[in-house]
C-alpha positions in Angstrom: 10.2 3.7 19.1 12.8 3.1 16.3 11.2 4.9 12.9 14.3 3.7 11.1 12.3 0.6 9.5 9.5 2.6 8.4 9.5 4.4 5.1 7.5 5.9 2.9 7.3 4.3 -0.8 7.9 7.3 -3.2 6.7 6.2 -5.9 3.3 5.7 -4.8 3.6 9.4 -3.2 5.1 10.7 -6.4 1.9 9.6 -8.8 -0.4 10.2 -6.1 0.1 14.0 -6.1 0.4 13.6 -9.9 -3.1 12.5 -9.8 -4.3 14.7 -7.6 -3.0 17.4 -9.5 -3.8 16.1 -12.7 -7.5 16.2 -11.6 -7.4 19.4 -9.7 -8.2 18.2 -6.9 -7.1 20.3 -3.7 -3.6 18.6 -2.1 -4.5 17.9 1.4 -3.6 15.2 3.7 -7.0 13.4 3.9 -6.9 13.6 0.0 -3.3 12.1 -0.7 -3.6 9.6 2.2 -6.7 8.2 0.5 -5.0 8.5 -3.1 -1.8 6.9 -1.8 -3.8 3.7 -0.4 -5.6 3.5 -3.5 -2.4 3.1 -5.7 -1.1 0.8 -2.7 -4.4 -1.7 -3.1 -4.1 -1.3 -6.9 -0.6 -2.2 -7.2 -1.6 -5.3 -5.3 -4.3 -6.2 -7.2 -6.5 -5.1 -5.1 -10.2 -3.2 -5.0 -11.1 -0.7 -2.7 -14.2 -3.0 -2.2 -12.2 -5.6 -1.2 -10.2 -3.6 1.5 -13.3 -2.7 3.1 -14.1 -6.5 2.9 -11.2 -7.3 5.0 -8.6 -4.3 5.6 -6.2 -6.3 7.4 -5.9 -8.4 4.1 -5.4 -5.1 2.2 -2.7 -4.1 4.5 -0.7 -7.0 4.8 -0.7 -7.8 1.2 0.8 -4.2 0.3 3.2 -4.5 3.2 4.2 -7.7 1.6 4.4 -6.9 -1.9 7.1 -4.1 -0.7 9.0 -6.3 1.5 9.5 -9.4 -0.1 12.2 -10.8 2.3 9.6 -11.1 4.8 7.0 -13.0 2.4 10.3 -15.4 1.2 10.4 -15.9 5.5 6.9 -16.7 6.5 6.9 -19.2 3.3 10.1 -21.1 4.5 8.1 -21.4 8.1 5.2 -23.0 6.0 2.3 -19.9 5.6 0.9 -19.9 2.6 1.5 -16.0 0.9 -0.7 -14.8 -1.2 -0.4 -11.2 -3.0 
């Protein structure tokens, strides 16, 4: 598998242990996994009620919302793109 196009956003990394710490809440993976998606769904105008509504939603529009390009080419092939 080519991880070459995969990438982690570190910004959203970055204030999520800044959080975290903030808080003083122990750093672990579960933890910061959870924190990070929060930001993610945040950033997108999103609530953690509504990703449990419809998680693919969630994930596609915080996918989008870093990759533009790709929203810019499903538009020009006539899908409506919401995020």
């Amino acid at each position: 598998m080519d991880t070459s196009k995969f990438y982690i956003d570190t910004e959203i990394l970055e204030e999520a242990v800044r959080e975290l710490k903030d808080e003083g809440i122990l750093l672990d993976f579960q933890t910061l996994y959870y924190e990070c998606a929060r930001i993610a769904l945040h950033r997108v105008e999103l609530t953690e009620e509504d990703a449990e509504i419809d998680c693919n939603y969630a994930c596609a529009a915080i996918y989008l919302k870093g990759h533009e390009d790709k929203a810019d080419e499903l538009d020009a092939m006539g899908f409506d793109v919401y995020y």
